[in-house]
C-alpha positions, 0 to 999 in steps of 0.5 A: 124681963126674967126668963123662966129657966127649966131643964128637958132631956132632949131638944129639938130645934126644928119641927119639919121631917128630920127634927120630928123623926129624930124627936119620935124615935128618941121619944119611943126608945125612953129618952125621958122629956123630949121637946120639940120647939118650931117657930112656924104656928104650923108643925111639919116644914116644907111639906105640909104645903107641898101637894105633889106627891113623891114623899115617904116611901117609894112603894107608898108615896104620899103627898107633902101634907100627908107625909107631914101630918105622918110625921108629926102623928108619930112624933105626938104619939111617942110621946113628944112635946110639941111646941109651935110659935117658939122662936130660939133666939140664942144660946146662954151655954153650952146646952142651954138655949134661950127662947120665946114664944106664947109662953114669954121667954124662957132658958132651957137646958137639956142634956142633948140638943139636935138641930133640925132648922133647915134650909130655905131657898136664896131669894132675889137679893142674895142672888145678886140679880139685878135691875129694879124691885118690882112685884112678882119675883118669889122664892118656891116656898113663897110661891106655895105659901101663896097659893097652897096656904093663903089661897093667893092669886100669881100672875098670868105670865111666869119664868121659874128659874132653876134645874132641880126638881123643886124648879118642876114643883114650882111648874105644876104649883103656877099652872094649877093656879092658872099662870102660863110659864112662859120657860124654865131658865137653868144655867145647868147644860142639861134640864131637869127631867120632867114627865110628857104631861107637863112640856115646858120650853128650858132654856138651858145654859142661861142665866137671868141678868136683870128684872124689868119692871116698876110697880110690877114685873114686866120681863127678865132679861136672859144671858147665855154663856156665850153672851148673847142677850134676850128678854122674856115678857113676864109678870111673874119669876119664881127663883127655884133651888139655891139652898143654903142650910138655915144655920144662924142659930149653929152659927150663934152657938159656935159650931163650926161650919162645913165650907162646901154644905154651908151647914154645921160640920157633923161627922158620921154620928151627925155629932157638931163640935159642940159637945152634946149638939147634934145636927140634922137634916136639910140644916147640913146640906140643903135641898134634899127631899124629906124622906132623906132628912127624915130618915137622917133624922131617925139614925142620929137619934141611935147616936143621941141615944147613945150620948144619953147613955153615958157614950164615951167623952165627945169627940168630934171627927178629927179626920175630915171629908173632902171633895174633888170637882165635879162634886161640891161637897158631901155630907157627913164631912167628918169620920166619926173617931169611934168606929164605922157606922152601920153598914146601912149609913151613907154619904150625901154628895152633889154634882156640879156636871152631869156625869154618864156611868159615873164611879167613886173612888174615895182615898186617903193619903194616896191609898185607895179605899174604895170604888163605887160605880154608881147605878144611873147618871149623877145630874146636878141639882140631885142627890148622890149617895156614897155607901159607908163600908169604907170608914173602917179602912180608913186611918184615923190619925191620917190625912183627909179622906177625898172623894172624887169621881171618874167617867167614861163618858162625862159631858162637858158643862160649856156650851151655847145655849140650848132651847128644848122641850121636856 
């Protein structure tokens, strides 16, 4: 079957906050024709069937539906095109995607291409859970499809497994549809933080070893770090947080890959390896809430914008970004070759401790460059940010920049597991 080829000036791959952020903001700066491609039939990612609140800004939260018909308003009224139900299935150069949708197959080429694909959560099977495959074991974005979009009913028993907030969301989402949860299972040592009005019992320390169960879930067998075994009676288990960057498409294409963020490799002008490909969003680090990706998404258009314009020869960030334990990784991981960003950019980073009045200290070849001190504790499963002042101390013909993390009073991660209430 024959394509229809044709040629835009930037497109966007991904219709949720960073995609549709990026795509309003290139779209009102004049870019020229700026098409915006999203496989769902629906525009807006995860939040348009996110009900809690706690999107957009802090002075003006919004729920995720409001929040995501925002966006999309936005992106429309600068004068976007929208397209949904469009899959891109591959790349056949090095901006030219091929694609398919209502319209049948087409190959489009544009002068610029951001990717804003995402994350999505590890289900059952990539976590290596295991025991038998009965009904009732769901991923948080199953959980909500279910109930916020279809109007489907869960079990009346349910174990959600996770620390990050999203573990929270999935709490509220099971009892406003009429299940009791039974316990939050972290593996973390401490538990997420949580408001008097929703006490569920955590269980701290613990992993899930098994599923029971045929036809339906009838338990999960828990092991804590000591060894010690028990089992929870359950219908239902929601498995929360565990991102990993929806990159197949990146992947196709041949852009590198960031060993820690599991996402495309992007230096600080969210620039890939790939000459004219951006990336943005949750695609780099997974996980983080759509104001973040959002606003990601609208300072990498400053930087599309910039290529568009006949910016200097790509040169991807030769000098790279590493992290030291307790941290798992940061994002951007590349500097950018051409000078420091502006000073209102930063770095996203995650812990795997929680980490009392914590401090980072960011080097290069034994030399400091800075120290940050950081103004509440660092948890795991949330967000740190490293400001970007420091780039241009940084040498860009010397070695990685590291960033590491000191404490006066970090806790330790092993211990016997804990049962609390919050």
């Amino acid at each position: 079957m024959s394509r229809t080829e044709r040629t835009v000036d930037v497109l966007v791959v991904g219709a949720g906050p960073a995609g549709l952020a990026a795509a309003a903001r290139l779209a009102a700066a004049g870019a020229g024709r700026v098409e915006v491609l999203e496989r769902e039939q629906q525009p807006g990612g995860i939040p348009r069937h996110s009900h809690h609140r706690g999107f957009g800004p802090r002075h003006q939260p919004l729920d995720g539906p409001r929040f995501a018909g925002r966006l999309v308003d936005a992106a429309v009224a600068a004068g976007c095109v929208l397209r949904t139900g469009v899959t891109a299935t591959g790349w056949a150069g090095p901006r030219t995607l091929d694609t398919t949708g209502p319209q049948g197959l087409e190959r489009i080429t544009a002068r610029a291409v951001v990717l804003a694909t995402g994350a999505r959560e590890r289900p059952r099977s990539a976590r290596l859970i295991p025991g038998t495959r009965p009904a009732g074991v769901l991923t948080t974005g199953e959980l909500l499809q279910t109930v916020r979009l279809h109007g489907g009913r869960v079990g009346g028993r349910a174990v959600v497994v996770g620390s990050e907030p999203v573990a929270l969301h999935a709490v509220r989402t099971l009892r406003r549809a009429g299940a009791q949860v039974v316990a939050l299972v972290t593996e973390a040592p401490c538990a997420p933080v949580q408001s008097p009005r929703h006490r569920v019992p955590v269980i701290t320390d613990t992993a899930v070893a098994e599923l029971t169960g045929r036809g339906r879930l009838a338990g999960v067998r828990l092991r804590d770090r000591d060894g010690g075994s028990t089992h929870l009676d359950c219908d239902t288990v929601v498995l929360t947080g565990d991102w990993i960057p929806d990159h197949e498409l990146a992947r196709l294409g041949g852009t590198a890959l960031d060993p820690g963020t599991r996402g495309p490799a992007v230096d600080t002008a969210f620039r890939t390896s790939l000459p004219g490909v951006f990336a943005v969003g949750n695609l780099l680090h997974g996980g983080e809430p759509g104001a973040i990706a959002a606003a990601e998404g609208r300072s990498a258009a400053t930087h599309v914008l910039r290529r568009l314009a006949g910016a200097r020869p790509w040169r991807h960030g030769q000098v790279p970004l590493a992290v030291e334990r307790p941290l798992l990784w940061i994002a951007p991981n590349r500097v950018h070759p051409d000078g420091p960003p502006p000073m209102e950019e930063r770095f996203t980073l995650r812990t795997a401790e929680r980490i009392a009045r914590p401090v980072l200290l960011v080097s290069q070849d034994g030399r400091e460059l800075d120290r940050q001190h950081l103004p509440r504790t660092a948890l795991p499963g949330r967000a740190v940010h490293l400001r970007a002042g420091w780039i241009a101390r940084a040498d860009p013909e010397g070695g990685p920049v590291r960033v590491g993390v000191m404490s006066d009073s970090r806790q330790p991660g092993a211990g016997a597991a804990r049962i609390l209430t919050v």
